[in-house]
N, C-alpha and C positions, 0 to 999 in steps of 0.2 A: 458566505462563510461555508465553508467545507464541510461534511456531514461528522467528520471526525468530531471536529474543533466541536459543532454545537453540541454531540453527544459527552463532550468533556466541559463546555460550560454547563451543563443543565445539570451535570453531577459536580462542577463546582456549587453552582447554586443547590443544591441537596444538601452540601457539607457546609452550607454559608460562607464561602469563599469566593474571593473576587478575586481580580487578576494578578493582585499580588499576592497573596493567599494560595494560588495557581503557580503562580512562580517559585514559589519556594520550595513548594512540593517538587515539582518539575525539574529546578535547579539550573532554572533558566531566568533572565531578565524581563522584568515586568512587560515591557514594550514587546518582546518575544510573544508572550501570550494576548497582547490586544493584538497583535497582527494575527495569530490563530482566529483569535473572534472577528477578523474583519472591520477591524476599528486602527489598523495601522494603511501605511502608504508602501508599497501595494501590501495586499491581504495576503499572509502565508499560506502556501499549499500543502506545505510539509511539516513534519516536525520529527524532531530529532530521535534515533532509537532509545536513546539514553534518556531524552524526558519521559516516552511513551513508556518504558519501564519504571522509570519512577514514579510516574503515576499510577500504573499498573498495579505496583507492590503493596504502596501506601491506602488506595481505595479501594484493593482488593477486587480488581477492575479485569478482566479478559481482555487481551492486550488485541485479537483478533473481532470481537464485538467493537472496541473503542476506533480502532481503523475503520471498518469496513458493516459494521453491524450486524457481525455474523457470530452464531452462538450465542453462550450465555453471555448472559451481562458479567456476572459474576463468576470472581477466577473461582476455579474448582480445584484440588487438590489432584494436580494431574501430573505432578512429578517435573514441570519442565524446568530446567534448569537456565535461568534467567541470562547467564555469561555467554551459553550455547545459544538462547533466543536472539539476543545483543548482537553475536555474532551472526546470524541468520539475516538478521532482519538489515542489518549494515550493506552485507553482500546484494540481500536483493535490493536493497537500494541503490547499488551502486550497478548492477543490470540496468536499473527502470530508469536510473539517470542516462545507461552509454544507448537508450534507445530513445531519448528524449521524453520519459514517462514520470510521474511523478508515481512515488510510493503506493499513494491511496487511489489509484486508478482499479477498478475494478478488479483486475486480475492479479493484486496482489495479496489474498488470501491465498490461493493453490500454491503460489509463488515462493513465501516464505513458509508456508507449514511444508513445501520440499526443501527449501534451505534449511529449515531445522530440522528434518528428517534424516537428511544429507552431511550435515556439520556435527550430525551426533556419531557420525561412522568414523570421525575424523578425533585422532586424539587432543587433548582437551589446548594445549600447548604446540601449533600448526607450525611447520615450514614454511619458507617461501615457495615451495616446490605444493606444495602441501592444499595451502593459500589457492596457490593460482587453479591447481584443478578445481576444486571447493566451489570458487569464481565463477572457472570457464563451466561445470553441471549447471550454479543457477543462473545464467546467462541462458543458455540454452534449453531451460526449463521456461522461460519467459519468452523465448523465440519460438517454443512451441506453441504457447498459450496464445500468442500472436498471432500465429498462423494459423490456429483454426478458429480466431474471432475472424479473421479476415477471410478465409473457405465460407465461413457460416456467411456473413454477412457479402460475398458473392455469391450464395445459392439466394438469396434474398433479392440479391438484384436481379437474379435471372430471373426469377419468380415475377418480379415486376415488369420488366419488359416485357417480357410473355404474356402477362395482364394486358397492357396499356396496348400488346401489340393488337391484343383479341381481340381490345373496345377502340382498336381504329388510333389510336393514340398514340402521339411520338412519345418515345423510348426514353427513360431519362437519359442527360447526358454524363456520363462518367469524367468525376474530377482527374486530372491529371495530377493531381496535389504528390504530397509527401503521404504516403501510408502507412505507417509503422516503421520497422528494423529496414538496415539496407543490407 
């Protein structure tokens, strides 16, 4: 189960709500929320902007602690306009998808608190024209974020080979795999 999903049953179990009880809130299909909890074929990674705001509203819940467990638990009177979050949060999903990433991958707190940074400069009612820049910033705010987990994580290996080279040690061998963005 995804750290999301548990941090949103343990606060369904707080409110005595099971998964239908979750669902309604949500406004999603009961089977939707057992695959959050990992009790569907296969188990959800994601979930929807539209439930994570609905749950947000109703539990009174930080929609960035419920993703990623960062902040308060609880929402605080911080002004954010839920329409502009909705639209933030869609966008960077729709980044983390054209790079093969799911939403709650690490890097999506910086990600969408710049989509909501970003879509608040934008009036409320977008163009197509409008839209696509919106898009191609948080696109490229997550190409960023990429690129120095991937710099970090090659000063890491250097790090290592230089170890293993000192204790006489072969080098690891560097995967040839898919890395991130192409």
């Amino acid at each position: 189960m995804e750290d999301w999903a548990k941090r949103i049953e343990s606060e369904a179990l707080a409110r005595n709500l099971g998964p239908t009880g979750v669902a309604a809130v949500a406004g999603v299909k009961q089977a939707s929320v057992s695959g959050w909890y990992g009790r569907g074929a296969p188990p959800a990674k994601t979930l929807s902007a539209h439930a994570l705001i609905r749950i947000c509203k109703d539990w009174g819940l930080n929609p960035f602690w419920v993703m990623d467990g960062v902040g308060n638990k609880l929402s605080q009177s911080t002004g954010i306009d839920d329409d502009i979050l909705e639209s933030a949060i869609v966008s960077a999903k729709e980044a983390f998808k054209s790079f093969g990433m799911g939403i709650d991958d690490r890097a999506s707190v910086p990600v969408i608190a710049y989509a909501y940074s970003e879509r608040r400069k934008f009036p409320r009612t977008m163009t197509r024209d409008e839209y696509v820049t919106f898009d191609n910033a948080v696109a490229a705010k997550l190409k960023g974020v990429i690129d120095e987990r991937a710099r970090a994580a090659g000063g890491a290996e250097r790090r290592s080979r230089s170890n293993s080279a000192k204790r006489g040690e072969a080098a690891p061998i560097r995967s040839r795999g898919r890395r991130g963005a192409r």
